[in-house]
N, C-alpha and C positions, 0 to 999 in steps of 0.2 A: 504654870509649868506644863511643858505638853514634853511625854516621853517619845523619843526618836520614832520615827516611823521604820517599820521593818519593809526590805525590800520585795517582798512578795505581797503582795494586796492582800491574802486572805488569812496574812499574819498580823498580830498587835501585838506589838512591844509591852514588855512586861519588865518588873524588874528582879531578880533571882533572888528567893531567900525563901522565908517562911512567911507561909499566911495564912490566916485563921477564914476562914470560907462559912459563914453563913446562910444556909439558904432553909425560904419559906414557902410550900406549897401550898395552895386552898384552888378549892375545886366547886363549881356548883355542884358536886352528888355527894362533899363533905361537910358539914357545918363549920367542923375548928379545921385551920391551916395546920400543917405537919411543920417540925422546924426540928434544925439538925445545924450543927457546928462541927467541921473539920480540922484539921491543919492537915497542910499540903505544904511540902519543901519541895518551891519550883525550881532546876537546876539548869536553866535555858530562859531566851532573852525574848521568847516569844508564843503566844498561845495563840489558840484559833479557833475562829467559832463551834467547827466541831466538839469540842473538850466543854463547850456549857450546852452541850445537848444531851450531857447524862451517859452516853457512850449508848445511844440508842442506834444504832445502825438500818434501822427500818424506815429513815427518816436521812431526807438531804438539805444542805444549805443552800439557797439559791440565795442571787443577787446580794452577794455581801458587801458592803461598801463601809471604807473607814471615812471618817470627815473629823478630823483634829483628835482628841483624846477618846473619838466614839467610833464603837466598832456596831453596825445595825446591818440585818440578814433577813429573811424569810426563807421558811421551814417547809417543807414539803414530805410529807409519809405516804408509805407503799399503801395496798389496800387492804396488807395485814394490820394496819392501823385505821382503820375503819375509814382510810381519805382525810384523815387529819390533816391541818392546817397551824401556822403561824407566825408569827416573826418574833424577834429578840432583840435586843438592845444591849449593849457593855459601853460604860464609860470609866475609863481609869486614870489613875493620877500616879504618882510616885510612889505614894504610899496607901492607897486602897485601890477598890471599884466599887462599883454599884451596878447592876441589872436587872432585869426581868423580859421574860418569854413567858406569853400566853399562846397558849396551843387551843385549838376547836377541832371536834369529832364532829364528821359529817354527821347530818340528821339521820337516827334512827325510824327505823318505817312510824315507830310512832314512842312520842317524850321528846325533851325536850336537846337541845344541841347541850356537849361537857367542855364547857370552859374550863380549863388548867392554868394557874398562872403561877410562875415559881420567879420566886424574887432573892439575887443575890446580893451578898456584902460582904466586900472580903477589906481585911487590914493585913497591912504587910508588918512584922513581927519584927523582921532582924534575919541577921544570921540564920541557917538551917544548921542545928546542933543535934 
């Protein structure tokens, strides 16, 4: 199954309804990952890499590129994010997706570089009620 391609490259077709949104963060400066469940009633036929960067605006998408049901990006942050770094991956089907984005904080004058990796999982539910 591969859902339509949307006609602007930096869009991936989605399909409208409810869906339950999973996601799990773990950090090298945290021992346990953080984990958190949403639902989200998407009312439009297209999402974009922007919307799985958490609504961080201190940070850009470069080089996005879709290849069949996979949407992959690299992340770029201002130096109010210490020169962070990353890229991300979304691959979706009908009725889910799957991704994760790892982020790296440039080296501190001394310790060690902060890996971030947050890992999503969404199921699509039905109807939005």
């Amino acid at each position: 199954f591969s859902l339509p391609a949307s006609a602007d490259p930096e869009r991936f077709a989605i399909q409208p309804g409810g869906w339950r949104i999973s996601t799990e963060v773990t950090s090298s400066m945290t021992p346990r990952p953080r984990a958190r469940d949403n639902f989200n009633c998407v009312t439009r036929t297209w999402v974009t890499a922007g919307e799985f960067n958490l609504g961080n605006d201190l940070c850009a998408n470069e080089d996005i590129r879709i290849t069949g049901d996979t949407m992959a990006w690299k992340i770029i942050c201002r130096e109010e994010m210490q020169g962070s770094s990353g890229e991300a991956r979304v691959t979706m089907s009908e009725s889910s997706f799957s991704g994760v984005m790892t982020m790296r904080s440039a080296p501190p004058e001394e310790g060690d570089r902060i890996v971030v990796t947050t890992t999503w999982y969404g199921m699509w539910l039905g109807d939005c009620e």
